[in-house]
VOGU-3710 file (C-alpha; in Angstrom, 3 decimals, decimal comma):
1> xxxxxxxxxx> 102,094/112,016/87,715  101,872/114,202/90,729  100,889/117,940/90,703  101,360/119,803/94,146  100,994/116,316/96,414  98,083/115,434/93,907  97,162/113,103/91,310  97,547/114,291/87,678  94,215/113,406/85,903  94,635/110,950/82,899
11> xxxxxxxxxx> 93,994/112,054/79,814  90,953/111,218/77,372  91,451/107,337/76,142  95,340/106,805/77,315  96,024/103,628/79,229  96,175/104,973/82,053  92,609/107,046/81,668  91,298/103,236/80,420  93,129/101,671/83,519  91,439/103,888/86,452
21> xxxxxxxxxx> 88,071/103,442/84,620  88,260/99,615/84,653  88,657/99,008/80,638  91,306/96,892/79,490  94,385/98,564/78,849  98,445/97,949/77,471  100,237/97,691/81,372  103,441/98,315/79,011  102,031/101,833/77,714  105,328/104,133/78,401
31> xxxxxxxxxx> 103,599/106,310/80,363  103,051/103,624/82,506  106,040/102,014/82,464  107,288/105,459/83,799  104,512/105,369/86,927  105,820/102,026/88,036  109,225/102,746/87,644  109,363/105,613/89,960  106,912/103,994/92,403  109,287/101,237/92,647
41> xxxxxxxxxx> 112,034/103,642/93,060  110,091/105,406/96,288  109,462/101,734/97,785  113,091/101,231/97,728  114,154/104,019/99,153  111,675/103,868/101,980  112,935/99,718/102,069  116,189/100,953/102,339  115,715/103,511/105,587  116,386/102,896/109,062
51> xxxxxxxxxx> 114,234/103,159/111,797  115,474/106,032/113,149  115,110/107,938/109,699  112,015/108,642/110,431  111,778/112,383/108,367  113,228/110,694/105,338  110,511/108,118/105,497  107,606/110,615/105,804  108,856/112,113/102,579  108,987/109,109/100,772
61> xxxxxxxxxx> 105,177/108,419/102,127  104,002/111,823/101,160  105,372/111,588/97,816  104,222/107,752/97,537  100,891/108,316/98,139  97,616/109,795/96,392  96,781/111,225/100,212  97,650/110,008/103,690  101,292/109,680/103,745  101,297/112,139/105,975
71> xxxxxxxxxx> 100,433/110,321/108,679  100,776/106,327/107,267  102,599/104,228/109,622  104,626/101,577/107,291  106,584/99,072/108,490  109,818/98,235/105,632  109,379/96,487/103,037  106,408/97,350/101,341  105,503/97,478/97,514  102,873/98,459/95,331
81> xxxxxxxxxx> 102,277/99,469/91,586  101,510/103,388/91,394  100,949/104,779/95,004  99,007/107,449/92,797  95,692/105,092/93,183  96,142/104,786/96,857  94,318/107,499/98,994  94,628/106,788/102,488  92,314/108,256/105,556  94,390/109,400/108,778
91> xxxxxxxxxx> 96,642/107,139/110,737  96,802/103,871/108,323  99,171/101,322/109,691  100,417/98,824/106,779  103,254/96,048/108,852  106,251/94,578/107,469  106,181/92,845/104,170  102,364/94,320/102,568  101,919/94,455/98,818  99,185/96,884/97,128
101> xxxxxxxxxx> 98,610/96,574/93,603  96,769/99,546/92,565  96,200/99,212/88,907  92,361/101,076/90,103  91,688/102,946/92,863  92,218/101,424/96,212  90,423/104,021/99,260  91,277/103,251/102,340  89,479/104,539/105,672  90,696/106,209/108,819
111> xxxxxxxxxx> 92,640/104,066/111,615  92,771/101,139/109,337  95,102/98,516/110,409  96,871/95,755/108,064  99,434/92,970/109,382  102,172/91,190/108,082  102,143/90,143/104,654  98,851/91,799/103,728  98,164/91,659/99,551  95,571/93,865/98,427
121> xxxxxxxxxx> 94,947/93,349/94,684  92,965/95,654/92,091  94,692/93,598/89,141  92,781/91,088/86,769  93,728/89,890/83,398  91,558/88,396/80,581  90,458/84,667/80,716  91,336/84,377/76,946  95,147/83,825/76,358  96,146/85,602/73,457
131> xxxxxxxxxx> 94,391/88,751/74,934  95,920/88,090/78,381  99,533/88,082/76,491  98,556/92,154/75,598  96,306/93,669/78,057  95,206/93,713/81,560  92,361/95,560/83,490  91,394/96,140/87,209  88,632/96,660/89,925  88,888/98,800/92,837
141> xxxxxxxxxx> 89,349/97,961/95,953  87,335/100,085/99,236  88,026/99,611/102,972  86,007/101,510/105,518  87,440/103,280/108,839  88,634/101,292/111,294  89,023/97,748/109,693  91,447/95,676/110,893  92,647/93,131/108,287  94,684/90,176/110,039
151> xxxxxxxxxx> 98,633/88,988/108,940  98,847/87,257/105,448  95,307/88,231/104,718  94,313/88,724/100,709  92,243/91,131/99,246  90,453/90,708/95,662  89,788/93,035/92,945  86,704/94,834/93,295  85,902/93,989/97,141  84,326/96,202/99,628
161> xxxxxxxxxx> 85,004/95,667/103,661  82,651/98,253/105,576  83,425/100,268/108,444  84,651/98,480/111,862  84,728/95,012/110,601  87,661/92,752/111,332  89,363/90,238/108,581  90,677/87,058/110,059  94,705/86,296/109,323  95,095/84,268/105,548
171> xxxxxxxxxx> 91,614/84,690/104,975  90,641/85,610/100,886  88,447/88,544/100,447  86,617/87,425/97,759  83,277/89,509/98,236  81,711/92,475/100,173  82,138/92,179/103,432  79,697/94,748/105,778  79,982/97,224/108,970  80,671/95,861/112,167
181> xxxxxxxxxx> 81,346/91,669/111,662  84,472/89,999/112,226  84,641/87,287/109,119  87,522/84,711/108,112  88,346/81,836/105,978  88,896/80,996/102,498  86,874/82,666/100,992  85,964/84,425/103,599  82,574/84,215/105,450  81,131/86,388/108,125
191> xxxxxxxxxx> 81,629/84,395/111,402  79,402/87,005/113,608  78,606/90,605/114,217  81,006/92,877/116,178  78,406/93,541/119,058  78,036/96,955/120,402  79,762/96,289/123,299  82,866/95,606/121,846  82,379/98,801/119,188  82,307/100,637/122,602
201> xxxxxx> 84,890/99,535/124,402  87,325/99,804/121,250  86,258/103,596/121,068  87,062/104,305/124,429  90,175/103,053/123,972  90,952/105,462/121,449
//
């Protein structure tokens, strides 16, 4: 849990110390059981605010969130897992309807934008079926500063986008993806580099 607006570190070989270190783990551990419950309790109560309730909302993000919520910008409904494996950079925007499942740590850069429907997934489970009944296990998930990741967009366990780079809407992030390109598709391929004029003329619009 939370300590003072930070993460609790796990302790020695729990499931959730295996979880944040990749290994697999039991997702129906109590202790996490307990995380996801009152995650899911903090998305609906932010799903559940009005526009205009905008203090009650910050509270909800602050709480939510490993850091950041203090100035996210989320558009109702979103969902995720923990919120404790989020940490967030200044001035994220997440739109209507994104999902974050943050089984491993998912760091997210400064001014990042994400449209509608955005998934971001650190969640994998084992090929071989009986084990896949009992455990699960996760990669994390990094996004640089100023990414802009288009509407209905999916990221994959264990992907990397670099700084600046722009994610075409529905694409599947299946791979790294560097500074600076704009790429698209499924899976997703870089379609060119973000020239320097265009870097410039997005930071003076800042």
């Amino acid at each position: 849990m939370k300590q003072g607006g930070h993460e609790a570190p796990a302790a020695g070989n729990s499931a959730r110390a295996r979880m944040l270190a990749g290994e697999t783990y039991d997702p129906f551990d109590a202790e996490l059981v307990a995380l996801r419950e009152h995650a899911r309790d903090l998305c609906a109560t932010l799903n559940a605010t009005r526009a205009a309730e905008r203090d009650a909302r910050r509270r909800v993000l602050v709480e939510l969130f490993a850091s950041g919520g203090d100035t996210v910008h989320v558009e109702p409904p979103f969902h995720c897992d923990y919120g404790t494996q989020i940490a967030l950079g200044e001035h994220v925007f997440f739109n209507f309807d994104c999902v974050v499942l943050d089984v491993c740590r998912i760091r997210i850069g400064d001014h990042a934008l994400f449209g509608p429907a955005v998934q971001i997934y650190t969640a994998l489970h084992p090929f071989g079926a009986e084990e896949r009944r009992r455990t699960e296990y996760g990669r994390p998930v990094e996004i640089g500063d100023d990414v802009w990741v288009g509407g209905g967009a999916i990221i994959l366990p264990g992907v990397r986008i670099g700084a600046r780079s722009v994610i075409g809407a529905g694409s599947v992030v299946t791979r790294e993806i560097p500074d600076d390109v704009f790429a698209a598709g499924n899976p997703c391929r870089i379609v060119r580099a973000i020239d320097r004029e265009e870097r410039k003329r997005g930071e003076a619009d800042r």
